[in-house]
Structure formats: C-alpha cells, structure tokens
C-alpha positions as CSV (number, residue, x, y, z in Angstrom):
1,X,13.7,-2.6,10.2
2,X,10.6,-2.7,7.8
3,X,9.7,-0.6,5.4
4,X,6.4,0.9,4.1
5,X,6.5,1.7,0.9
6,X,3.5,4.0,-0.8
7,X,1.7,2.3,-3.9
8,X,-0.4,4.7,-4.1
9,X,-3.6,6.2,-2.5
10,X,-7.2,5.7,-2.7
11,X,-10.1,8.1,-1.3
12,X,-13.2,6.7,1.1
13,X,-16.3,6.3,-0.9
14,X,-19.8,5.9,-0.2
15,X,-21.0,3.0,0.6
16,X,-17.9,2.0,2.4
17,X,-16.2,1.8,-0.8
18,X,-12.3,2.3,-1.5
19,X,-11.5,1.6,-4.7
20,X,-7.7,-0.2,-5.0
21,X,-5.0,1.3,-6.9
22,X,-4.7,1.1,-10.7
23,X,-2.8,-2.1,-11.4
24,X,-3.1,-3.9,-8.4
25,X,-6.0,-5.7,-9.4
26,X,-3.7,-7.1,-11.8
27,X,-0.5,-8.0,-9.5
28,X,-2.8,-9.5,-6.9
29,X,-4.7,-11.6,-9.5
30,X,-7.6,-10.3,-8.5
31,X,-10.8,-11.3,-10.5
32,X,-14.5,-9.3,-9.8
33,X,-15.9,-11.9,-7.2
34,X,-12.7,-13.2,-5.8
35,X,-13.1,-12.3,-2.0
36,X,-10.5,-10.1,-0.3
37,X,-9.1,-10.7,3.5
38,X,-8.7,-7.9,5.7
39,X,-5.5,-8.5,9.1
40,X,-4.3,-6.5,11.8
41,X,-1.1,-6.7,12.7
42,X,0.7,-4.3,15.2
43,X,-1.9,-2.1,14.1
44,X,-1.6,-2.1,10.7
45,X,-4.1,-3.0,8.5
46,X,-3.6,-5.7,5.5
47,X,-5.2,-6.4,2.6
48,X,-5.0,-10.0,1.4
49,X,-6.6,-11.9,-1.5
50,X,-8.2,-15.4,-0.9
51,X,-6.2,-18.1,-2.0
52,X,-7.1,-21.8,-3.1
53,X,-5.0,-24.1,-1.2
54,X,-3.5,-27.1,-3.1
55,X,-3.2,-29.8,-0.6
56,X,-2.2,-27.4,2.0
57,X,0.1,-25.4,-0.9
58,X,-0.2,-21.8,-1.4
59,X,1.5,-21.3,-4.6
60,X,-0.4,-18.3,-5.7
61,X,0.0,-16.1,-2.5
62,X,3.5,-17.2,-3.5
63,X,3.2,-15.4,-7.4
64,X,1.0,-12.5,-5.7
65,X,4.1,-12.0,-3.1
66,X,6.9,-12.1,-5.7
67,X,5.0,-9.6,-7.5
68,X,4.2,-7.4,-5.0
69,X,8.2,-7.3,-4.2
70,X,8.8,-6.4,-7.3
71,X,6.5,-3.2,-7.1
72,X,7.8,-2.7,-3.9
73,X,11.7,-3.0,-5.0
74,X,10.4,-0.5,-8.3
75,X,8.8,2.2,-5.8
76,X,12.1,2.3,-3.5
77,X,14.0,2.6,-6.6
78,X,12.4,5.9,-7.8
79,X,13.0,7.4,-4.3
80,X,16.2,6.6,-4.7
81,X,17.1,8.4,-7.8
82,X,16.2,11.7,-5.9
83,X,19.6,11.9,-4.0
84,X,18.5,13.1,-1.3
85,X,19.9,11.3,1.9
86,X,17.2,10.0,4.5
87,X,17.5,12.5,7.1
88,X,16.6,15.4,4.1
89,X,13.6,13.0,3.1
90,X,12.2,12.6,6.6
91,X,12.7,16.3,7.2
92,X,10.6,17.3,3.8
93,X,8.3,14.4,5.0
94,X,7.7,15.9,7.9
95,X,6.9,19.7,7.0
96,X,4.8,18.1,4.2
97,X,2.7,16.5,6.9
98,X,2.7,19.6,9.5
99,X,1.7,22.1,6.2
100,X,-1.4,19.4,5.9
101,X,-1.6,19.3,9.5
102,X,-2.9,22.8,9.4
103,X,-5.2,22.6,6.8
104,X,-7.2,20.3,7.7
105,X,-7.5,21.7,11.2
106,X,-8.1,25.0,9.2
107,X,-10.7,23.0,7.4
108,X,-12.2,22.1,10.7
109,X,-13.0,25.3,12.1
C-alpha cells in the first residue's frame, strides 16, 4: 500500500505560479535557477528537481530522497500521536471533505 502524506499546501497564483512549501526549497536542495521536473504517474502528479548525473550516478536525488523520508516519517509521526485509530481518522477525513464539499458548491451558486 502507499501512502500520501500531506507536507503542506500551496494556493494557485497568477501567472501560473504555486509557490512550494516553506522548507522544501531547502530539503530538495533547490537553488533559484535550478530547473524543476514535472511526472505523471497513475495520475499523480510529481515534482522532481534536476539532477547532475556523475557518470551515470545520481547521488543527490539520493540525499534529496533520504531527506524527503525523513519529512515524510516526521509527518506520519504527528498523526500518530493523535490516537485515534484509522477508521476514526478516515471518517473525520471524510465529513471534513463533504462540510467543504458544500461550500464550495455554495460558493458556486
């Protein structure tokens, strides 16, 4: 099974703009210039930084991923302190989403 675990969240600019999350600039080694890759997979969108390959190496894709399972392992650990099994979670999830639902069909009209 994979997991998605939320970073956090950025809103559509102008432009086409979204600006990344604070921090991840950082964790992605991410420099203003560097150029950033966009993937589908399974309809899912990733963002992926450019890497220099060293005769055919990819050791900093290999620094970015360790450090993006770290955030990743850090995130999951604050939704586990809540105690609240999955089936509860999913179920809050879920109304949280339908209450939104509504309002921005509300919005709409």
């Amino acid at each position: 099974m994979v997991t998605m675990v939320l970073i956090g969240r950025s809103k559509f600019g102008q432009n086409n703009r979204i600006s990344l999350v604070e921090g991840l600039p950082d964790i992605m080694n991410l420099s203003v210039g560097d150029y950033v890759e966009f993937h589908v997979i399974d309809g899912e969108l990733i963002l992926r930084k450019e890497t220099k390959k060293y005769r055919g190496f990819d050791f900093e894709t290999t620094e970015i991923h360790d450090k993006l399972l770290g955030l990743e392992k850090s995130k999951t650990e604050e939704l586990e302190d809540t105690n609240l099994d999955p089936e509860t979670l999913e179920e809050l999830a879920r109304q949280d989403y339908l209450k939104d639902k509504a309002e921005r069909e509300k919005k709409k009209n």
